[in-house]
N, C-alpha and C positions, 0 to 999 in steps of 0.2 A: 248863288249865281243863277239867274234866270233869262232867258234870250223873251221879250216882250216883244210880242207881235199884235200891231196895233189892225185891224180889218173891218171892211164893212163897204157899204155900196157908196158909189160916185155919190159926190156932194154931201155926206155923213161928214164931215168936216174934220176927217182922220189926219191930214198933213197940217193945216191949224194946229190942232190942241199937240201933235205931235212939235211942231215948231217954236212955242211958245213956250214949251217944258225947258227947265233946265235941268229937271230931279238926274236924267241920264244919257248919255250921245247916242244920237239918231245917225240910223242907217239907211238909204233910200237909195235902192237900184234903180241907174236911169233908165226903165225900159223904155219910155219911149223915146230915146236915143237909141237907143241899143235899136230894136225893133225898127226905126227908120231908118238906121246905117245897113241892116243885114235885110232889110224889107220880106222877110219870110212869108206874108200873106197874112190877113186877116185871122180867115179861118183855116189856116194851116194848121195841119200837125207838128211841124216844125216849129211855131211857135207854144205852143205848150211845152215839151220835150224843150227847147232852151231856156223856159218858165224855170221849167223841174228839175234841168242838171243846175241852176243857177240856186233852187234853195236846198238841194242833196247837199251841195260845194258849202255853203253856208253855216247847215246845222249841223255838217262833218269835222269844220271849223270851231264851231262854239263847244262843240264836245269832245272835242281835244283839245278844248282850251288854248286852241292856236290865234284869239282874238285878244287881245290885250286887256277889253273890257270886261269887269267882271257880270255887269247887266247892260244888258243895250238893247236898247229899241228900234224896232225894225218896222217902216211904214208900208203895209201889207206885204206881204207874203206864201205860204204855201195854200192856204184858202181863198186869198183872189187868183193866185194860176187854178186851182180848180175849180171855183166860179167863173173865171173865164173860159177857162176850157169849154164848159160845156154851155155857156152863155154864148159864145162866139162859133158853137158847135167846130170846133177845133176834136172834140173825143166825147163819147158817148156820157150818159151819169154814174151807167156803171166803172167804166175807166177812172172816172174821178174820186169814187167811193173807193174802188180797190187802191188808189193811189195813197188817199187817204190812212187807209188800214196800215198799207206796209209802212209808209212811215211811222205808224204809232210803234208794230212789230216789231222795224229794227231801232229802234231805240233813237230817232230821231227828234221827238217830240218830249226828249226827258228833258225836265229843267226847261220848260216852255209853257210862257202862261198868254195865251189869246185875249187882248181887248177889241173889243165887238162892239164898235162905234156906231150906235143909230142914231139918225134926226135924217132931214132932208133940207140942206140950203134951198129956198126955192127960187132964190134970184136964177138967170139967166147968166151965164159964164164963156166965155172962149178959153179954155185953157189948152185943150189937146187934140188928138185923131180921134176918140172914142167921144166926141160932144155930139154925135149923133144916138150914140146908143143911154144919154140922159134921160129917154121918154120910157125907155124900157126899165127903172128905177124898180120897179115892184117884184119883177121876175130876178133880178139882181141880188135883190133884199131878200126873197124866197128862196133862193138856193146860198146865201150869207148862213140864213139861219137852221137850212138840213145840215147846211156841214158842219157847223159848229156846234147843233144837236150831237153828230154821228162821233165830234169829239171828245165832248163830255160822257157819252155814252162808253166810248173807248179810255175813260179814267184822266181824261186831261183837264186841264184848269181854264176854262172859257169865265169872263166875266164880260159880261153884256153893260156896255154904256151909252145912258141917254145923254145925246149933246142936243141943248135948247139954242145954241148959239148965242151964249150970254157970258159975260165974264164969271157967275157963277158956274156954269159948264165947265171952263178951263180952270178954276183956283179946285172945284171936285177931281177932277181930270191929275192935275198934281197931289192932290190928296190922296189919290186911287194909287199911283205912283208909288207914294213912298211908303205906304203899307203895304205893297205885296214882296 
């Protein structure tokens, strides 16, 4: 039983390769629904803090087994609320790192394995509120990859994948799937 958390920066092509799997059901919080219906602010602290009770609530759920599925895939999650946090300076680096920790401490992160979606769409897109913050892509991708150092570090299961944007990308992408 493992909870797949698929992460990585805007336009790494994370909701693609996630849509197109059938190996297991996808889970995707509509935050920016949620976030325009409560408009909490940008750089608010209230927007991280409903980030973070949203994937407590979550991986409280998957390990008591109160979700039906035995693996399910979730398109981003607890390392894009702490990349955004502190991308949208919503909370310090520290805040995000200690955030990070307790999670692993109380047992949130067991049975949980991170795929770490690199590439860069480089077309031009309208999709959301956050298509202003596309130019910042690098600073995005730099704190993708301290946190998901700080998670391997902390004994968890991080697999880093290159997406080329090619139908070989997604048939590896299902490959990567069904063997972990």
């Amino acid at each position: 039983m493992s909870l797949l958390i698929v992460e990585g920066p805007r336009k790494s092509g994370k909701t693609y390769l996630v849509q197109n799997q059938d190996v297991y059901p996808v889970f995707k919080f509509p935050f920016n629904e949620v976030f325009s219906k409560w408009n909490p602010g940008r750089e608010s602290k209230d927007t991280h803090w409903m980030g973070l009770g949203k994937e407590i609530m979550l991986h409280e759920l998957y390990n008591q087994s109160q979700l039906k599925e035995e693996t399910l895939i979730v398109d981003r999650g607890i390392l894009t609320n702490s990349v955004w946090g502190v991308f949208q300076k919503r909370i310090p680096l520290e805040q995000a790192i200690a955030d990070l920790i307790k999670f692993s401490e109380t047992g949130l992160l067991d049975n949980v394995v991170f795929l770490i979606i690199e590439g860069t769409w480089n077309e031009s897109r309208e999709k959301d509120i956050w298509d202003g913050d596309d130019v910042r892509i690098e600073e995005e991708r730099r704190l993708f990859t301290q946190f998901s150092s700080l998670l391997q570090d902390l004994g968890h299961k991080v697999i880093v994948y290159p997406n080329h944007f090619d139908d070989e990308s997604l048939k590896r992408f299902i490959l990567t799937l069904k063997n972990i």
